[in-house]
Jmol script that loads the backbone (N, CA, C; Angstrom):
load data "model"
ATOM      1  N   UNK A   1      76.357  90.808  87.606  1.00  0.00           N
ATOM      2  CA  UNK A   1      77.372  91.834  87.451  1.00  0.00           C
ATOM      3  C   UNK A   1      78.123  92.084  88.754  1.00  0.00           C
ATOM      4  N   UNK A   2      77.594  92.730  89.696  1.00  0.00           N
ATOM      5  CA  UNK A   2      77.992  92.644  90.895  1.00  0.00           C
ATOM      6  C   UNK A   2      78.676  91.075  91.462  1.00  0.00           C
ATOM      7  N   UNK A   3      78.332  90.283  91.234  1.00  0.00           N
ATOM      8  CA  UNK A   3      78.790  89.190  91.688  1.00  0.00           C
ATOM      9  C   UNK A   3      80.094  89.101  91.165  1.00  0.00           C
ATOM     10  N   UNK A   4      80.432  89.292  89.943  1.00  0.00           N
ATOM     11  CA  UNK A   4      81.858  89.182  89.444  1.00  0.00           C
ATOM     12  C   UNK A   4      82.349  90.033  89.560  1.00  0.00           C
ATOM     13  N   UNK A   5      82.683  91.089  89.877  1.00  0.00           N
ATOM     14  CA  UNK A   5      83.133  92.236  90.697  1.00  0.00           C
ATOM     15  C   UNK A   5      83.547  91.422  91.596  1.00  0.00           C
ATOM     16  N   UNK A   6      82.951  91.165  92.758  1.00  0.00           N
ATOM     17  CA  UNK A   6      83.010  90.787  93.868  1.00  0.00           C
ATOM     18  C   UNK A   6      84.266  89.502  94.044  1.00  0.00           C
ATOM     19  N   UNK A   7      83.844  88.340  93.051  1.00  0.00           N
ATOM     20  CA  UNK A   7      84.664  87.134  92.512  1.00  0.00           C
ATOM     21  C   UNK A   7      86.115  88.028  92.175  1.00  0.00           C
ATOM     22  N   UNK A   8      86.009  88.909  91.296  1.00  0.00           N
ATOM     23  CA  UNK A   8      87.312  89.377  90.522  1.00  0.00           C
ATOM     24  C   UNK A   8      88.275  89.922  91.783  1.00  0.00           C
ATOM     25  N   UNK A   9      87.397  90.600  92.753  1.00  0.00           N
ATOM     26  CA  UNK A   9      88.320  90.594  94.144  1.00  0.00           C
ATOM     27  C   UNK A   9      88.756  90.014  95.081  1.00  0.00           C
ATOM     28  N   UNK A  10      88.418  88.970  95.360  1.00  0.00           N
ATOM     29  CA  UNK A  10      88.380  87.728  95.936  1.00  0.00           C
ATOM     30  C   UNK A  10      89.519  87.094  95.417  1.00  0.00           C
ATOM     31  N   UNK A  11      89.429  87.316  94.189  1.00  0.00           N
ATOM     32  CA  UNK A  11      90.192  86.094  93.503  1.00  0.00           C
ATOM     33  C   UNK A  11      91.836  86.657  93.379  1.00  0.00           C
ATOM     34  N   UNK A  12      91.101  88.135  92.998  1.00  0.00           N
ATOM     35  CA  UNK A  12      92.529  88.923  92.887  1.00  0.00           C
ATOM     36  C   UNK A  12      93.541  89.185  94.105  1.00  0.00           C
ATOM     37  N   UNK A  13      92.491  88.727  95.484  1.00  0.00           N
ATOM     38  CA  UNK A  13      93.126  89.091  96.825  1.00  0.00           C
ATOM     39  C   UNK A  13      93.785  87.866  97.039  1.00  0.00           C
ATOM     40  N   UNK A  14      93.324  86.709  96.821  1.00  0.00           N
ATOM     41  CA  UNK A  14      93.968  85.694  96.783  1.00  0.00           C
ATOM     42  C   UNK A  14      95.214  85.089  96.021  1.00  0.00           C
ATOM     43  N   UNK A  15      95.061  85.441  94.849  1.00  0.00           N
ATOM     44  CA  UNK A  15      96.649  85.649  93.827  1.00  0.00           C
ATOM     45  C   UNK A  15      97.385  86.642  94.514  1.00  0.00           C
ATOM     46  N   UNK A  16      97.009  87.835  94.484  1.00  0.00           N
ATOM     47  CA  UNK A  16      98.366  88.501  95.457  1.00  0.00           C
ATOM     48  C   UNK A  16      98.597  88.318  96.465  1.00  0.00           C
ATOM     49  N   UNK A  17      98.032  87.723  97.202  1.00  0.00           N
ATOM     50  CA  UNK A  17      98.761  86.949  98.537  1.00  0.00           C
ATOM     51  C   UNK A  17      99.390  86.267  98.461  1.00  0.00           C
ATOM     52  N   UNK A  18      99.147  85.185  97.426  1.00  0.00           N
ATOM     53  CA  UNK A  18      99.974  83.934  97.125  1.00  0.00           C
ATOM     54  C   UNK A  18     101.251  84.738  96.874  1.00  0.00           C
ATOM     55  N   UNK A  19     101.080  85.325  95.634  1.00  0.00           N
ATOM     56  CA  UNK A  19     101.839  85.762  95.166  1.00  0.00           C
ATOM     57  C   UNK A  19     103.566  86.757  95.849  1.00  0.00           C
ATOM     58  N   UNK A  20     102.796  87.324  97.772  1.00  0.00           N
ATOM     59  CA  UNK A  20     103.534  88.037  98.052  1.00  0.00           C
ATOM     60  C   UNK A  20     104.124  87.020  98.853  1.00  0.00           C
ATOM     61  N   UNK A  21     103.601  85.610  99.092  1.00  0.00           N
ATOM     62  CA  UNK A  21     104.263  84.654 100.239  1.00  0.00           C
ATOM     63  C   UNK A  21     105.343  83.929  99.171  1.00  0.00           C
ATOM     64  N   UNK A  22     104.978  84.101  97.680  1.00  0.00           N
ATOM     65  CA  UNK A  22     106.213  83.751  97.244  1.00  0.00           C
ATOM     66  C   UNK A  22     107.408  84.331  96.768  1.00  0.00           C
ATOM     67  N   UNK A  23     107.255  85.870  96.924  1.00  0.00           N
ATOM     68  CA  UNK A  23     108.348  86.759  96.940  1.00  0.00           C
ATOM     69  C   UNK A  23     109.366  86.707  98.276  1.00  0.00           C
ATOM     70  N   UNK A  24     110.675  86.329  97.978  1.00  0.00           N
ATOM     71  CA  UNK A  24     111.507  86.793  99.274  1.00  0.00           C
ATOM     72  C   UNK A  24     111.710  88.375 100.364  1.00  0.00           C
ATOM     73  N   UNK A  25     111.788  87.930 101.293  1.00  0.00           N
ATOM     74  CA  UNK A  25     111.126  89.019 101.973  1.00  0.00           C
ATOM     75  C   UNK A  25     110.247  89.781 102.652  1.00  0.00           C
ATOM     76  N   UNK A  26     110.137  90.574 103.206  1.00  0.00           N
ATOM     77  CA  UNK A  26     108.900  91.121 103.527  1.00  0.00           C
ATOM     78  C   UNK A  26     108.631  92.482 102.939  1.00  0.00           C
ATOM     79  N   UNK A  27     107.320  92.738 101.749  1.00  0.00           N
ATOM     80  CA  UNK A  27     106.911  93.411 100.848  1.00  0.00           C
ATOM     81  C   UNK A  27     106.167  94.630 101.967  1.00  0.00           C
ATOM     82  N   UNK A  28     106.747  95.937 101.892  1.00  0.00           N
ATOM     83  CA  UNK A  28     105.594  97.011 102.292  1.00  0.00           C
ATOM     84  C   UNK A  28     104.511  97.625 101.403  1.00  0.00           C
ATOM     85  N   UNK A  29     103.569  96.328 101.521  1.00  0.00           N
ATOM     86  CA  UNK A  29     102.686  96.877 100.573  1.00  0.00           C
ATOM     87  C   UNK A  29     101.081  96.534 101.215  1.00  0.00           C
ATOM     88  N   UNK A  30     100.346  97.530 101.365  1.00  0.00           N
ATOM     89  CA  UNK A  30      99.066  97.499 102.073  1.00  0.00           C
ATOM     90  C   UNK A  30      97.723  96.183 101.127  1.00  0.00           C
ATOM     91  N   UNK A  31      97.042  96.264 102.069  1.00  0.00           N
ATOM     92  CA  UNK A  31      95.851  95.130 101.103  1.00  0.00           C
ATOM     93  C   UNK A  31      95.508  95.864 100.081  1.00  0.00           C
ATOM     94  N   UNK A  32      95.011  96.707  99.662  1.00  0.00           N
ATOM     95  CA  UNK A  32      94.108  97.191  98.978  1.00  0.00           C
ATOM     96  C   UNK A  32      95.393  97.246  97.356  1.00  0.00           C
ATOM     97  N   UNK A  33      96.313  97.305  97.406  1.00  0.00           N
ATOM     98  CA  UNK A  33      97.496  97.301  96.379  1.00  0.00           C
ATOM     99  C   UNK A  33      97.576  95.743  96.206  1.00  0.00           C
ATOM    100  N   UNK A  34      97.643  95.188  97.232  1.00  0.00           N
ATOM    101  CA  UNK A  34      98.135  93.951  96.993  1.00  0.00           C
ATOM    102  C   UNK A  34      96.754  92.792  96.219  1.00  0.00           C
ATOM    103  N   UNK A  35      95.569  93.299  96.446  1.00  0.00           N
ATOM    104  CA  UNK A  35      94.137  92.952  95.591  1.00  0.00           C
ATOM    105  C   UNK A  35      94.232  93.855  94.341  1.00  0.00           C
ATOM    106  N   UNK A  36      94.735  94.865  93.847  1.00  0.00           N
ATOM    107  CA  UNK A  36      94.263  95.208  92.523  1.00  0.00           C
ATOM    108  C   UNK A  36      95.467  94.196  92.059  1.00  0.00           C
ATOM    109  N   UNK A  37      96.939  94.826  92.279  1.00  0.00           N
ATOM    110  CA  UNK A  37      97.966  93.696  91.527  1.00  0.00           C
ATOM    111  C   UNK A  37      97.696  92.591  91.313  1.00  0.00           C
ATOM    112  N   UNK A  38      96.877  91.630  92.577  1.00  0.00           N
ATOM    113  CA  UNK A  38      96.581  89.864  92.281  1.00  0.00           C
ATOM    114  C   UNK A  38      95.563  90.164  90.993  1.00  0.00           C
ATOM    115  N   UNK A  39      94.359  90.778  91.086  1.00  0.00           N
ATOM    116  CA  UNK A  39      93.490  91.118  90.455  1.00  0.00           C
ATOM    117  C   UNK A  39      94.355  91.240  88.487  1.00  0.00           C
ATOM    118  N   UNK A  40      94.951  92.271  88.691  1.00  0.00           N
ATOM    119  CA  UNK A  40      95.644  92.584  87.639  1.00  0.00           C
ATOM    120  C   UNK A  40      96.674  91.688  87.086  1.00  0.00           C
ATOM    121  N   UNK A  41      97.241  91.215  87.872  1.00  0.00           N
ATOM    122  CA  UNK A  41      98.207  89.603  87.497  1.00  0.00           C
ATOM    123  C   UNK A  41      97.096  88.510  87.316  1.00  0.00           C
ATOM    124  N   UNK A  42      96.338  88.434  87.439  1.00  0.00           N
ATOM    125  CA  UNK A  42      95.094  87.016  87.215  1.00  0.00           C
ATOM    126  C   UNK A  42      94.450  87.308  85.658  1.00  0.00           C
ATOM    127  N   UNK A  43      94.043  88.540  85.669  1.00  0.00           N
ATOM    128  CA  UNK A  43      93.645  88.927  84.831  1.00  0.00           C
ATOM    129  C   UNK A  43      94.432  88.874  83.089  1.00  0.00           C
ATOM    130  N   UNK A  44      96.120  89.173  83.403  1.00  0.00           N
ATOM    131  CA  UNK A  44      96.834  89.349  82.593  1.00  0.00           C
ATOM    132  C   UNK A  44      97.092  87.632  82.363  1.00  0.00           C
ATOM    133  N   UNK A  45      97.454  87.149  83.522  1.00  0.00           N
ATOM    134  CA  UNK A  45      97.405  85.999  83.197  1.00  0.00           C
ATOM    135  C   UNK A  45      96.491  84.913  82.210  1.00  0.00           C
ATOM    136  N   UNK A  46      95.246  85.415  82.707  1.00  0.00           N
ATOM    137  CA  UNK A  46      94.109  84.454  81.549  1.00  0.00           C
ATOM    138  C   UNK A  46      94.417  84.739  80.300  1.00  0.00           C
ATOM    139  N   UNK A  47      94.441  86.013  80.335  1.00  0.00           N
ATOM    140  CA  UNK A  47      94.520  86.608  78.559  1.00  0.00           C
ATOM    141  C   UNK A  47      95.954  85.722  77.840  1.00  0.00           C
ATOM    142  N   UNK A  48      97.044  85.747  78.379  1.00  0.00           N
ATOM    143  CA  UNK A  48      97.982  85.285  78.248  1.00  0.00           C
ATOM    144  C   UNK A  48      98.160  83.847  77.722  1.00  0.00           C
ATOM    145  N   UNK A  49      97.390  83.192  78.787  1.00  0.00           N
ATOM    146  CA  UNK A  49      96.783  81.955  78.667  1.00  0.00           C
ATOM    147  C   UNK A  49      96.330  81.538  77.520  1.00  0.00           C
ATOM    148  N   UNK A  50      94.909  82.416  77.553  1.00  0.00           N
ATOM    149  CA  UNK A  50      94.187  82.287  75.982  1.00  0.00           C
ATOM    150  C   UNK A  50      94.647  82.754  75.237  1.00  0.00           C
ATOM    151  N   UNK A  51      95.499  83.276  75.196  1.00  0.00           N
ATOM    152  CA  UNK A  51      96.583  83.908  73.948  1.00  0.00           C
ATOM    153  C   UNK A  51      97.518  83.022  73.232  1.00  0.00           C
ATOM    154  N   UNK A  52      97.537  82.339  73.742  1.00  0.00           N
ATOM    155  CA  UNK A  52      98.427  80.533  73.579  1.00  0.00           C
ATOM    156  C   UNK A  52      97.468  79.401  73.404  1.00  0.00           C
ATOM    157  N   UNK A  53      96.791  79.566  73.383  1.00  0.00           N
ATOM    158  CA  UNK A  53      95.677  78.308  72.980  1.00  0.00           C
ATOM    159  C   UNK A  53      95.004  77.668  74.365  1.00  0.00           C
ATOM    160  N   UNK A  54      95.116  77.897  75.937  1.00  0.00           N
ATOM    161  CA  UNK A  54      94.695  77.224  76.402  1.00  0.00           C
ATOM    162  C   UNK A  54      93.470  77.102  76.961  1.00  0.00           C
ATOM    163  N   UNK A  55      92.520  76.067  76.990  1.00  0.00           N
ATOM    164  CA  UNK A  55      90.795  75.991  77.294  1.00  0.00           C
ATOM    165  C   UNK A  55      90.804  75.046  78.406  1.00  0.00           C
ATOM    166  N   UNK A  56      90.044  75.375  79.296  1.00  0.00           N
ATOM    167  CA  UNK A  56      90.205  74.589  80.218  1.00  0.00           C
ATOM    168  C   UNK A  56      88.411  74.251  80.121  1.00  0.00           C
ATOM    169  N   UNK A  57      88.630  73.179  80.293  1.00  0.00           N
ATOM    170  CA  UNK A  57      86.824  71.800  79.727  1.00  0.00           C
ATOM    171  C   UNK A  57      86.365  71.905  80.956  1.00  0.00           C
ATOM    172  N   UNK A  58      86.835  71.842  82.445  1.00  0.00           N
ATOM    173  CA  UNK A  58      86.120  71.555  83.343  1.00  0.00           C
ATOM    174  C   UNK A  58      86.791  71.869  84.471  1.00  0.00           C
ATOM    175  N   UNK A  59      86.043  72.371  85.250  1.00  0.00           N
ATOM    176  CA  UNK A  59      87.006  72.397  86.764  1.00  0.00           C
ATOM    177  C   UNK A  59      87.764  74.034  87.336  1.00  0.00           C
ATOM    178  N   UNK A  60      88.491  73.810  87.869  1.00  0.00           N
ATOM    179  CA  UNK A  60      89.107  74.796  88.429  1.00  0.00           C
ATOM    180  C   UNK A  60      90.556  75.362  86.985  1.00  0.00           C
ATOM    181  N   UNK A  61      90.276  76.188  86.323  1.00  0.00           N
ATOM    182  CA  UNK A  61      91.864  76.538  85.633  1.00  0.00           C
ATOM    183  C   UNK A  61      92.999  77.015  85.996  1.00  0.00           C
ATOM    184  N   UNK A  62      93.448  75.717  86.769  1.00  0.00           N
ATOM    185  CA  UNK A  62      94.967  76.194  87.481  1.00  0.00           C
ATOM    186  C   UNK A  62      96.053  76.787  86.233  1.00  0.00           C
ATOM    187  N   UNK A  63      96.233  76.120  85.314  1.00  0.00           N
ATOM    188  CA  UNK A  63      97.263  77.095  84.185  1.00  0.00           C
ATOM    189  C   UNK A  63      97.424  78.455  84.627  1.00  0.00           C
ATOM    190  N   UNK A  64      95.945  79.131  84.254  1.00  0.00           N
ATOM    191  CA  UNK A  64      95.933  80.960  84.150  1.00  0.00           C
ATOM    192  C   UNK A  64      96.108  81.506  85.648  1.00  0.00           C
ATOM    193  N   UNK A  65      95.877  80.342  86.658  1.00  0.00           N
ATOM    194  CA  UNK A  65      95.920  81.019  87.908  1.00  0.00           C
ATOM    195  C   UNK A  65      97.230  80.579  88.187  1.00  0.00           C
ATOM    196  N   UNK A  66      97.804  79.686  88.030  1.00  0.00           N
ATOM    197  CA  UNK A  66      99.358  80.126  88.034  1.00  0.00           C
ATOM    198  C   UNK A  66     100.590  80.800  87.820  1.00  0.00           C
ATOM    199  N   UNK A  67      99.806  81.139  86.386  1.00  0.00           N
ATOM    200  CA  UNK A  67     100.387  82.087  85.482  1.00  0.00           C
ATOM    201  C   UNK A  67     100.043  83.593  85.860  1.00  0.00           C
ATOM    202  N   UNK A  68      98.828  83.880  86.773  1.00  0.00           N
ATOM    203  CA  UNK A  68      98.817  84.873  87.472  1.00  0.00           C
ATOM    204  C   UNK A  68      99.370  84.979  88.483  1.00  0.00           C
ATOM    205  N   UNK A  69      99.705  84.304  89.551  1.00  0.00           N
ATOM    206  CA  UNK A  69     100.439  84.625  90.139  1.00  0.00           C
ATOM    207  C   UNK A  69     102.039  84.921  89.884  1.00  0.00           C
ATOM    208  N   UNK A  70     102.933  84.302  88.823  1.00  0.00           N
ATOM    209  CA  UNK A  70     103.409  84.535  88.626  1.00  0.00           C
ATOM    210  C   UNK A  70     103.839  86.297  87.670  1.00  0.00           C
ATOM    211  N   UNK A  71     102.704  86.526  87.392  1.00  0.00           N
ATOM    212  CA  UNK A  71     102.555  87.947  86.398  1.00  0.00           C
ATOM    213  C   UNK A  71     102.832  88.800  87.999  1.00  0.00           C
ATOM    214  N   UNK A  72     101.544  88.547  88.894  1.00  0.00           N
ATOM    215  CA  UNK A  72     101.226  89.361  90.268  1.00  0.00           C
ATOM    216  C   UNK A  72     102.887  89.403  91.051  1.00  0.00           C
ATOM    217  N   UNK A  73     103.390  88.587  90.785  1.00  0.00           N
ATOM    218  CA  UNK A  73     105.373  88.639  91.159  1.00  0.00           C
ATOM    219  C   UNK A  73     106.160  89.689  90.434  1.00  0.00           C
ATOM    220  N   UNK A  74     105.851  89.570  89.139  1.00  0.00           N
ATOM    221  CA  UNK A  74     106.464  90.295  88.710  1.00  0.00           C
ATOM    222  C   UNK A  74     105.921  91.931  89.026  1.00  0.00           C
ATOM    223  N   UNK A  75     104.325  92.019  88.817  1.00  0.00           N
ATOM    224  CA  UNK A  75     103.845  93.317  89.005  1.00  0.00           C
ATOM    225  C   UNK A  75     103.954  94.313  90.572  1.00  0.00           C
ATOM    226  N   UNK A  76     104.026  93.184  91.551  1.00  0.00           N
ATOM    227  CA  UNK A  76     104.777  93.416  92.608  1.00  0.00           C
ATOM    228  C   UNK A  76     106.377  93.935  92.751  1.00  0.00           C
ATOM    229  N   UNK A  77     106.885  93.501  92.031  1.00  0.00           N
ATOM    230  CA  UNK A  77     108.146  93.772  92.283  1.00  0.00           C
ATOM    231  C   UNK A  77     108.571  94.763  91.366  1.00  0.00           C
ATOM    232  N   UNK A  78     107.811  95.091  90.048  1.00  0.00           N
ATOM    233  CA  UNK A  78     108.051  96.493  89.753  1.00  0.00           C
ATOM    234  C   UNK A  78     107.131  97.947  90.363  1.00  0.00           C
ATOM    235  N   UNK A  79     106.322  97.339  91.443  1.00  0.00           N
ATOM    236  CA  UNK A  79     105.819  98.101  92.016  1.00  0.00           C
ATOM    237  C   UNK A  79     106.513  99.094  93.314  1.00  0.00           C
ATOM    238  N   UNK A  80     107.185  97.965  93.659  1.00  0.00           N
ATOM    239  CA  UNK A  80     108.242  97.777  95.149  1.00  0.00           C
ATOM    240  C   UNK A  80     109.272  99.013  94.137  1.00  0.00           C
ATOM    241  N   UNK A  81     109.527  98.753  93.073  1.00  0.00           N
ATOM    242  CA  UNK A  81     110.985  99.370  92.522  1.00  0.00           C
ATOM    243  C   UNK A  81     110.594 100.814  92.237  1.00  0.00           C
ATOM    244  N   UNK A  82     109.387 100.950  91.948  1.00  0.00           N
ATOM    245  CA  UNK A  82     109.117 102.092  90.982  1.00  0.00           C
ATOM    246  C   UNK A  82     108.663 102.955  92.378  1.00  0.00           C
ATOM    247  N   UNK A  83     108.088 102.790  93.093  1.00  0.00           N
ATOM    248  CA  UNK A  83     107.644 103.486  94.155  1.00  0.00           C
ATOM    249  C   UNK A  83     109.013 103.878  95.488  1.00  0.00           C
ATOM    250  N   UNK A  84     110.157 103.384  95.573  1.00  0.00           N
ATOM    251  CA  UNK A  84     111.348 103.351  96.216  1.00  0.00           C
ATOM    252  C   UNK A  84     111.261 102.280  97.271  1.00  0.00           C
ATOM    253  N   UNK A  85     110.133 101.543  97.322  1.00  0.00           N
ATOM    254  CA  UNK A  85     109.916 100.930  98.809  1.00  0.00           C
ATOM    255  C   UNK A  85     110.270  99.359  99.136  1.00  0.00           C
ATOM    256  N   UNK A  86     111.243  98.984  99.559  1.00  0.00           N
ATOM    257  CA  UNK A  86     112.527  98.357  99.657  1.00  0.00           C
ATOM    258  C   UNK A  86     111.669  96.741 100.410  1.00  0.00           C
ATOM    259  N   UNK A  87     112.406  95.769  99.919  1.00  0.00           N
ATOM    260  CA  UNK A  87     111.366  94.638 100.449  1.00  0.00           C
ATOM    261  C   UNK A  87     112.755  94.181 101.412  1.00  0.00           C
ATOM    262  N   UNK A  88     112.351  93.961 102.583  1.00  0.00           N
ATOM    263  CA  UNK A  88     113.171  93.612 103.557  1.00  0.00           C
ATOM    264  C   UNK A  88     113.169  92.267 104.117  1.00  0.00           C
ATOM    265  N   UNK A  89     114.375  91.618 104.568  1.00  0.00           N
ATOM    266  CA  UNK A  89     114.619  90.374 104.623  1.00  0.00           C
ATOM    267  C   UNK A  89     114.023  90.064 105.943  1.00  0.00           C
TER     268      UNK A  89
END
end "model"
wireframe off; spacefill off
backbone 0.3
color backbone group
């Protein structure tokens, strides 16, 4: 239990990072926001994933982790909007 906790943050810190090096700009947004969003974009992503049929047999499932980062872009950037805090060039 604890262990995936642990994984789910890790993993989630790592999608939103990706995720903020592929947004233009520079995002004012602290770690601890930027791990639930990856977290929360990874997450939305799998479901998404498996929501479409996809199983991954073996290995690493790049699909859903792509597809999270791309969710973690978007959830970033309505985060940036909704909060007033301006991503600077």
């Amino acid at each position: 239990m604890i262990g995936t906790v642990i994984g789910a943050i890790v993993v989630g810190f790592i999608i939103g990072a990706l995720a903020r090096l592929v947004m233009p700009g520079k995002q004012n947004l602290g770690c601890i926001m930027t791990t639930i969003l990856g977290a929360l974009g990874g997450a939305i992503g799998s479901g998404v994933t498996s929501y479409l049929g996809y199983r991954n047999h073996s290995g690493i499932a790049w699909i859903p982790f792509l597809v999270g980062i791309i969710v973690a872009v978007i959830l970033i950037a309505i985060y940036l909007g909704a909060t007033g805090r301006r991503i600077r060039s």
